[in-house]
N, C-alpha and C positions, 0 to 999 in steps of 0.2 A: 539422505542416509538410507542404504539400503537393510532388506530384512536381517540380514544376521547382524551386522555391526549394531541394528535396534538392542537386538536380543544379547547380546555381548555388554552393552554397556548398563540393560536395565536388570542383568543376571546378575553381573559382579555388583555394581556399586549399589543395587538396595539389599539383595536376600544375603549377602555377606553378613550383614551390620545387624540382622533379627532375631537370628536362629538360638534357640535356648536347648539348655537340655535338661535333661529328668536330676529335680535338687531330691533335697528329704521330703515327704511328706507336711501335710500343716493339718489342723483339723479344719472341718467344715464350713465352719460359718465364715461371713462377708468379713473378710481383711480388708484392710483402711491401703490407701494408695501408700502411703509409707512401708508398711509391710510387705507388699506384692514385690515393689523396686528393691526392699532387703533379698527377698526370694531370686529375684532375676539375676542379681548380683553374686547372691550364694551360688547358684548354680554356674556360675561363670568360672568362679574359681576355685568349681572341684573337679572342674572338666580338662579331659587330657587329650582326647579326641571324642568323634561320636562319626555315626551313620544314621543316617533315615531318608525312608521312601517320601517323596516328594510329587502331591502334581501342581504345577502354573498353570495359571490362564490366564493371559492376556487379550483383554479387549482391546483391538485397534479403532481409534475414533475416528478417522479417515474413511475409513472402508467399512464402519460400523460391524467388525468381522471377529470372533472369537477366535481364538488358539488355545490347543488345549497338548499340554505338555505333560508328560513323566518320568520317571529315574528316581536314580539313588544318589545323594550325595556326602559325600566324605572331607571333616574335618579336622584337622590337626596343628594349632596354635606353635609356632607363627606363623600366619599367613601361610596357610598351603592349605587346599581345596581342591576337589573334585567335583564337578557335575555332572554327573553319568547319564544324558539321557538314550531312551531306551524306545520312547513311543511320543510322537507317531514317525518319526524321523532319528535315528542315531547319530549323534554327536557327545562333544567331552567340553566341558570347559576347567581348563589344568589350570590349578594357580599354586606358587610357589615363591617364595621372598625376593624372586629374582624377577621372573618372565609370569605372566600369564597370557594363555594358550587356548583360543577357541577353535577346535577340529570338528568337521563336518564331510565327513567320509563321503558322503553322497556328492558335495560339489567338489569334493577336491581341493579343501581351501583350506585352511592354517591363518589365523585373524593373531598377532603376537602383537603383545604393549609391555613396558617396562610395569613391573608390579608398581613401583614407588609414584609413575607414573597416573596407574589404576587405583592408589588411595589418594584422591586429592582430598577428600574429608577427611579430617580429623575425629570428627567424631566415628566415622564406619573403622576406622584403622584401630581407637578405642575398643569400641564394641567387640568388633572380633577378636582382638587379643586379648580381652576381659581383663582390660589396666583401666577402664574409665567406670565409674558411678552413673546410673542410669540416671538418677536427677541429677547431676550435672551436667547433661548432653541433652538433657527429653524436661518439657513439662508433661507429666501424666495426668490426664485425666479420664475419669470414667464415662462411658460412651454415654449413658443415663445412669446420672446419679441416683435413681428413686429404682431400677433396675439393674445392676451394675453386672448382671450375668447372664450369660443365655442359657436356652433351657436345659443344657445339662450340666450349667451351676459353676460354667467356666468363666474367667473376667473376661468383660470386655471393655481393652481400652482406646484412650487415644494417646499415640506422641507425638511432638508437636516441637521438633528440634528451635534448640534455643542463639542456633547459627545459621544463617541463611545458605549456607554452601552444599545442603545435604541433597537438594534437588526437589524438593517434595515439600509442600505447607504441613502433612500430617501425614500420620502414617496408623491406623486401626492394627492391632493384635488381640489375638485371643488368645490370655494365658491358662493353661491348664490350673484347677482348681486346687492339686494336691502337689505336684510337680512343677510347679514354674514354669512350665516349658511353655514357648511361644510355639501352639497348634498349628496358629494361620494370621498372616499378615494379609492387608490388602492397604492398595495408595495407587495415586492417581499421577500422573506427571505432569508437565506442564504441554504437552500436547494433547491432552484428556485420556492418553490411552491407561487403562486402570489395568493393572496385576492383581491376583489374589495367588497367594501359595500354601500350601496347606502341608503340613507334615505327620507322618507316620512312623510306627514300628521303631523309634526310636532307642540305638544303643547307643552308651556310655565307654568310654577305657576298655576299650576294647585290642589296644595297643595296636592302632593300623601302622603299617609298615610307611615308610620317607617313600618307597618309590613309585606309589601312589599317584605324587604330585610330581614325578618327573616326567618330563615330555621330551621326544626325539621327532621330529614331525619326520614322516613317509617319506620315498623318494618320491619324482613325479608330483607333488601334489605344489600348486600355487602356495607362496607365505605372501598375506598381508600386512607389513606394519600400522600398529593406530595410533593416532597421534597419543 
């Protein structure tokens, strides 16, 4: 599998299935794992779209070799996303209830899969449309229970899909303390290469526009179909 098709298939199928946005406020003190899952939940569906700054990193365990990515990316329920990257290399990855589209202007390549295709989980296809209940796709538990936050009083948890098709044993997040929002996931794959992604400057209903998520790929440029 070469570099981009890596980054194509560990783009869409985990950080689709994480991304939280800004719910109500809660007060201070340690919420019980019941509460948090109510939180991630609320905030799923008061969301209409959103944006936020984003960086990855990806450790590759082959070549014991870090990457370190950034952008902005854009969400809009059903299935349609953007991935805007910006640094250190520019590329898009277009997704949209139909096609999703990985563009990479610098090679010249167009990577194209049938979206229905790109949700073999059931649970990610859940998550992102915020039609599923977190404890009924995740067992939650807390990363240290006798600790249950870090130091700036954010959760930290673990999920731990309750279906084997997600690709992943577990998946660590950090949810914002007041906000719901899932900060920063990290998870490891079954070739040990480990992602963390981290989010920012997060907006809410901001009423992004449909054409966003439409792609026309370039003339001259190579298209790849993936299985």
């Amino acid at each position: 599998m070469n570099r981009n098709s890596y980054l194509f298939i560990i783009t869409v199928g985990m950080l689709m299935g994480l991304i939280c946005l800004p719910g109500e406020t809660v007060q201070a003190e340690t919420l019980s794992l019941e509460q948090i899952a109510q939180g991630l939940q609320g905030t799923y569906e008061k969301t209409a779209d959103f944006k936020a700054r984003f960086v990855q990193e990806v450790t590759l365990a082959s070549v014991n070799r870090k990457e370190r990515e950034e952008g902005t990316v854009y969400y809009k329920p059903p299935q349609k996303m953007l991935w805007d990257y910006t640094k250190p290399k520019v590329k898009k990855l277009i997704i949209n209830p139909t096609k999703a589209y990985l563009y990479v202007p610098q090679d010249q390549a167009v990577y194209v899969q049938d979206t229905p295709k790109l949700f073999k989980s059931q649970i990610l296809v859940r998550l992102l449309d915020g039609l599923g209940k977190v404890t009924e796709d995740f067992n939650l538990t807390f990363v240290n229970a006798k600790e249950p936050t870090d130091t700036g009083g954010h959760y930290l948890l673990y999920l731990t899909p309750k279906r084997g098709d997600l690709g992943v044993d577990r998946i660590q997040v950090t949810v914002h303390k007041a906000y719901f929002t899932i900060i920063q996931c990290q998870f490891s794959d079954v070739y040990g290469n480990r992602t963390v992604v981290s989010f920012r400057n997060i907006v809410i209903n901001s009423n992004l526009p449909d054409k966003l998520f439409q792609f026309k790929p370039p003339p001259k440029v190579e298209i790849y179909p993936m299985p």
